[in-house]
C-alpha positions as CSV (number, residue, x, y, z in Angstrom):
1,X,13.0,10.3,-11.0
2,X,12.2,7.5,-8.5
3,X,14.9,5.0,-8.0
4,X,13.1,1.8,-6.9
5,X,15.8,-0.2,-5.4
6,X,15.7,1.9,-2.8
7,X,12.5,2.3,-1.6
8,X,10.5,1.0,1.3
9,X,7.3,-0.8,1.0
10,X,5.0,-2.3,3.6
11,X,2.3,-5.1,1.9
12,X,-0.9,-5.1,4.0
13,X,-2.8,-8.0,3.3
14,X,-4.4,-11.5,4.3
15,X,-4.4,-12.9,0.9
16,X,-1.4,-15.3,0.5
17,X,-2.0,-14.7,-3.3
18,X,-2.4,-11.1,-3.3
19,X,0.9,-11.1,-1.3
20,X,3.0,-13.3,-3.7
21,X,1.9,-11.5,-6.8
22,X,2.8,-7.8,-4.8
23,X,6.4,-9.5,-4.1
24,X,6.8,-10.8,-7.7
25,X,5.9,-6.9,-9.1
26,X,7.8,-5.2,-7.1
27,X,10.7,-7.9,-7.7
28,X,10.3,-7.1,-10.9
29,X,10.7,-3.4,-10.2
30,X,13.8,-4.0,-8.9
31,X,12.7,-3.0,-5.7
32,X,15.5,-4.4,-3.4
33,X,14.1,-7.8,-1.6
34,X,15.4,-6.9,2.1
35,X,13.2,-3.6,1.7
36,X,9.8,-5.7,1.1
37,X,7.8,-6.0,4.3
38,X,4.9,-8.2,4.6
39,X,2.0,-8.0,7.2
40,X,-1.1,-8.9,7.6
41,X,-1.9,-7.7,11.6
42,X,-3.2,-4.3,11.6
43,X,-1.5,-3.0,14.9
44,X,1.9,-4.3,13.9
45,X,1.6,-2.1,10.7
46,X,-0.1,0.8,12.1
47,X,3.1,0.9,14.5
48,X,6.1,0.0,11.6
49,X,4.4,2.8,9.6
50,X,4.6,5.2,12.7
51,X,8.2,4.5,12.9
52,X,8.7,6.0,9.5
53,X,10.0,2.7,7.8
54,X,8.2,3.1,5.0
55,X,8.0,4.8,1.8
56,X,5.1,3.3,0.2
57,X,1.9,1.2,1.7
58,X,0.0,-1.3,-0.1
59,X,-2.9,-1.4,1.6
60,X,-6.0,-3.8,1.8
61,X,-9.3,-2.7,2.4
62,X,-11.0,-5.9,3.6
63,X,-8.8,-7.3,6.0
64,X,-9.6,-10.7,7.5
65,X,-13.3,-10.2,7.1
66,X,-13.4,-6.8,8.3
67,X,-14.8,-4.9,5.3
68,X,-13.1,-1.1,5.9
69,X,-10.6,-2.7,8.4
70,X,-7.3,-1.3,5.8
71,X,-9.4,2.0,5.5
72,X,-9.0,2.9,9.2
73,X,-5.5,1.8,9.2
74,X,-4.5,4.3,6.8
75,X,-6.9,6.8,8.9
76,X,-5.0,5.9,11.9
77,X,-1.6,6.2,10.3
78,X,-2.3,9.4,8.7
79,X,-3.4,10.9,12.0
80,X,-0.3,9.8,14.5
81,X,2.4,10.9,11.4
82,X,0.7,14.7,11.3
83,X,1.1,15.1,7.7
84,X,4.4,13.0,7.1
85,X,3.3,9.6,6.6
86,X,4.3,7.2,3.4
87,X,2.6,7.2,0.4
88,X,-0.9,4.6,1.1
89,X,-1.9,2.6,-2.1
90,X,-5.0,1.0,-1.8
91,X,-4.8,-2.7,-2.9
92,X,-8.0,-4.5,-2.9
93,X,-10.0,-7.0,-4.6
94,X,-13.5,-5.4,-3.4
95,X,-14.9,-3.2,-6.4
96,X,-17.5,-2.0,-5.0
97,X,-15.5,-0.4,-1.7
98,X,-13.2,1.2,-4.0
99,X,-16.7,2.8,-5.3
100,X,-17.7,3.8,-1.9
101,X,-18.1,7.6,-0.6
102,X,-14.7,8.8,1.1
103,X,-12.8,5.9,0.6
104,X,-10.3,7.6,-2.7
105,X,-10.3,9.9,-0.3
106,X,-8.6,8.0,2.4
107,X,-5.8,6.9,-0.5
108,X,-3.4,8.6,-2.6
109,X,-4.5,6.0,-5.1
110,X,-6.5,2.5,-5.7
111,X,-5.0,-0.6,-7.3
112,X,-7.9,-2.6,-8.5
113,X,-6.9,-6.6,-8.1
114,X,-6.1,-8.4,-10.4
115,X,-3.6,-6.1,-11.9
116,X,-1.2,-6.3,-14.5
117,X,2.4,-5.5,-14.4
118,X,2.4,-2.1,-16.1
119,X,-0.2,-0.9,-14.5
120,X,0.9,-1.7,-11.1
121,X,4.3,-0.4,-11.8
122,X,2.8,3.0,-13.6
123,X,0.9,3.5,-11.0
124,X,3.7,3.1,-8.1
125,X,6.0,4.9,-10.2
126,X,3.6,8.0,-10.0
127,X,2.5,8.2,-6.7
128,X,5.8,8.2,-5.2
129,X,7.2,11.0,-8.2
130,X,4.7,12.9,-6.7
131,X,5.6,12.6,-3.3
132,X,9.3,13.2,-4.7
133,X,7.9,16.6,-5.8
């Protein structure tokens, strides 16, 4: 069992919205406040995430404009932690580059925005039990 209050989560993205409603969720989640991180500057996450801060990564795909800009985030993440980096959520808007070849790949899971609470928390809850495992 995952006990949220507890765990570390980096929000990646531009959308002031998208933000706000990740905060409120996870809130509700009981994910303790002071372990929310927001960001929406790629380097500045890539680098938190290398520090091992983080248990879980929302992710954006389509980051100011730049249509895969979250997708090589996570690919750069993935390569400097050799194996050992966070759980990476992808948290987008964009339907159709959640469809696109490699990119569930890339994720341990998608988020499709909008989203409601229980599928949001469902879908938290079981990435990190797996990770747990």
């Amino acid at each position: 069992m995952v006990w949220l209050e507890d765990v570390k989560v980096l929000v990646v993205d531009d959308d002031k919205t998208s933000v706000d409603l990740a905060k409120l969720y996870l809130d509700r989640m009981w994910v303790d406040k002071s372990n929310i991180t927001m960001s929406d500057d790629l380097l500045s996450c890539v680098e938190m995430a290398k520090k091992g801060l983080f248990d879980l990564i929302l992710m954006d795909i389509k980051i100011w404009g730049a249509p895969r800009a979250g997708v090589a985030a996570t690919e750069l993440i993935r390569a400097k932690m050799n194996g050992d980096s966070p759980r990476i959520i992808a948290y987008s808007a964009d339907v159709f580059a959640t469809k696109e070849e490699g990119i569930r790949e890339k994720f341990d899971w998608i988020i499709v925005k909008p989203v409601k609470l229980h599928t949001f928390r469902e879908t938290i809850l079981g990435v990190l039990e797996k990770k747990a495992k």
